[in-house]
C-alpha positions in Angstrom: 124.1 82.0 58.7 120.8 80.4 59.5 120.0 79.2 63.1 120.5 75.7 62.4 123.8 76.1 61.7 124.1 78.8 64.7 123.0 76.2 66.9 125.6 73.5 65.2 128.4 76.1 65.9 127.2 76.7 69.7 126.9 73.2 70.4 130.3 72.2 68.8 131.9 75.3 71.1 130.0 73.8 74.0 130.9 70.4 73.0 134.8 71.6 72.7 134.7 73.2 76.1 133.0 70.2 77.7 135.6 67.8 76.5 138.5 70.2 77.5 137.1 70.4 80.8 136.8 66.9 80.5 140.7 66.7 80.3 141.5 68.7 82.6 139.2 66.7 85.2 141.2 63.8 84.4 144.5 65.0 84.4 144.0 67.1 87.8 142.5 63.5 89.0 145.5 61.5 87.8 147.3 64.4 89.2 145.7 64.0 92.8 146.4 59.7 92.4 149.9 60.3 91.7 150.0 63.0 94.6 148.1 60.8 96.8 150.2 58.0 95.8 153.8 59.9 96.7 152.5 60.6 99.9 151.5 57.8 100.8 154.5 56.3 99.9 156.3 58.8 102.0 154.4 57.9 104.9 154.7 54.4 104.5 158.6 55.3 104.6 157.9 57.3 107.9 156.0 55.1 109.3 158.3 52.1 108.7 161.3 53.9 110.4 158.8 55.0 113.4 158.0 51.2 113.2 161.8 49.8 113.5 162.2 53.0 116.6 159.2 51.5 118.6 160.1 48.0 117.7 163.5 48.7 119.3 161.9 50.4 122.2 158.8 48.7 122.9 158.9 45.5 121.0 158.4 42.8 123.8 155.1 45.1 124.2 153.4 45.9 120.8 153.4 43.7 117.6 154.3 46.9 115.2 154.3 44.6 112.5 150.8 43.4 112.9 150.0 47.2 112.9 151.8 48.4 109.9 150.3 45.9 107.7 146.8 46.7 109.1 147.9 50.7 107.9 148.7 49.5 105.0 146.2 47.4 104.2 143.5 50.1 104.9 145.3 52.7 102.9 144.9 50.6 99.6 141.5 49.7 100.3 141.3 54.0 100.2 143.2 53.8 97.2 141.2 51.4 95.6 137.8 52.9 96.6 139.0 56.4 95.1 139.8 54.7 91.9 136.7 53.1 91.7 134.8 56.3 92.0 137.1 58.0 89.4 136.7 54.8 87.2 132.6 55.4 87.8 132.9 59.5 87.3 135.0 58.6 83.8 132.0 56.4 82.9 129.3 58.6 83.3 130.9 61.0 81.4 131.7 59.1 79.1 128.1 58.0 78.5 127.1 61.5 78.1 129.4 61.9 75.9 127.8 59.2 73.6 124.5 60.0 74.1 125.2 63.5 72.8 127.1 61.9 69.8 124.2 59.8 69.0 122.0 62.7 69.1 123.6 65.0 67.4 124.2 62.0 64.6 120.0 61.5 64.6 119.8 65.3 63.8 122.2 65.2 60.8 120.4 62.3 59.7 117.2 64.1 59.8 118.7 67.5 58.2 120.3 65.3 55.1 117.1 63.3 54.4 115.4 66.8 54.7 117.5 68.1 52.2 117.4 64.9 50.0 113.7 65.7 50.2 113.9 69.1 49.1 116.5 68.5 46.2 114.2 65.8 45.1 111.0 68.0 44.7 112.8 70.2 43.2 114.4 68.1 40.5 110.9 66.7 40.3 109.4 70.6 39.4 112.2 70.7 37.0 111.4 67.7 34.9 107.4 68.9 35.0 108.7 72.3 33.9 110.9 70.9 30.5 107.8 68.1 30.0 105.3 71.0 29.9 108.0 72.6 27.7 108.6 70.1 25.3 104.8 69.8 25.4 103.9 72.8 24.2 106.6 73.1 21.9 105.0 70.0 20.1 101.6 71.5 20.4 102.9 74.8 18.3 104.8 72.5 15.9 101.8 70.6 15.0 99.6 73.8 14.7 102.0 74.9 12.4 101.9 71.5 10.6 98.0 72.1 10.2 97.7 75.3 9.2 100.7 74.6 6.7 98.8 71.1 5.3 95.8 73.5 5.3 97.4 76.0 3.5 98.4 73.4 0.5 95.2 71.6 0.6 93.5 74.7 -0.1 95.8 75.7 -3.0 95.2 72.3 -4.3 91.4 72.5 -4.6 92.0 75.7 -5.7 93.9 74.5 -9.1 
């Protein structure tokens, strides 16, 4: 195993971890909303019946309506702001995640062209090796030829 691919295994490990922590961020986070979410709905319950008690008791004196909605109002606008930073925390990651992808695609790019390269020069050494081959080949073939023409011409001037 050659670093390169040492490397490619560590960083696919890394990247495997990263994106199951990445999961599990997301699902404790939807978790927490839904948590967050029963509570609040729980409250809201408790706080209406506290709401209808006082109302009963002190009704002529404080607008519980008026403060109920204001409660609930501000608890989604908590809500809301929470999502939004989830929303922004999934994006970042996110982005990471696809400039990692895109780097790690520039690298394989590079290591396929490299070994294009390489399979090409050696194709390329080949071809010069069976050229110099054949080459040769035609130079002992045509010595032959000569020395064999030689061979009848001088048996010819020798009759």
């Amino acid at each position: 195993m050659n670093t390169k691919e040492k490397f490619q295994e560590a960083f696919d490990k890394m990247m495997k971890d990263f994106n199951e922590k990445v999961e599990e961020v997301k699902s404790n986070v939807e978790t927490l909303t839904k948590d967050v979410r029963s509570r609040v709905e729980d409250q809201r319950g408790q706080f209406e019946q506290y709401a209808e008690k006082l109302q009963d008791k002190y009704g002529h004196r404080v607008d519980t309506n008026k403060i109920r909605d204001n409660f609930l109002a501000e608890t989604e606008n908590i809500l809301d702001e929470v999502k939004v930073k989830v929303d922004k925390l999934f994006d970042y990651v996110q982005h990471q995640l696809e400039e990692r992808k895109a780097e790690t695609a520039i690298h394989e790019a590079v290591d396929k062209f490299g070994d294009t390269a390489r399979k090409v020069v050696v194709s390329a050494e080949e071809a010069t090796d069976n050229f110099m081959q054949g080459v040769r080949e035609a130079a002992r073939k045509a010595r032959s030829s000569k020395d064999e023409a030689a061979e009848e011409v001088k048996e010819e001037a020798e009759v």
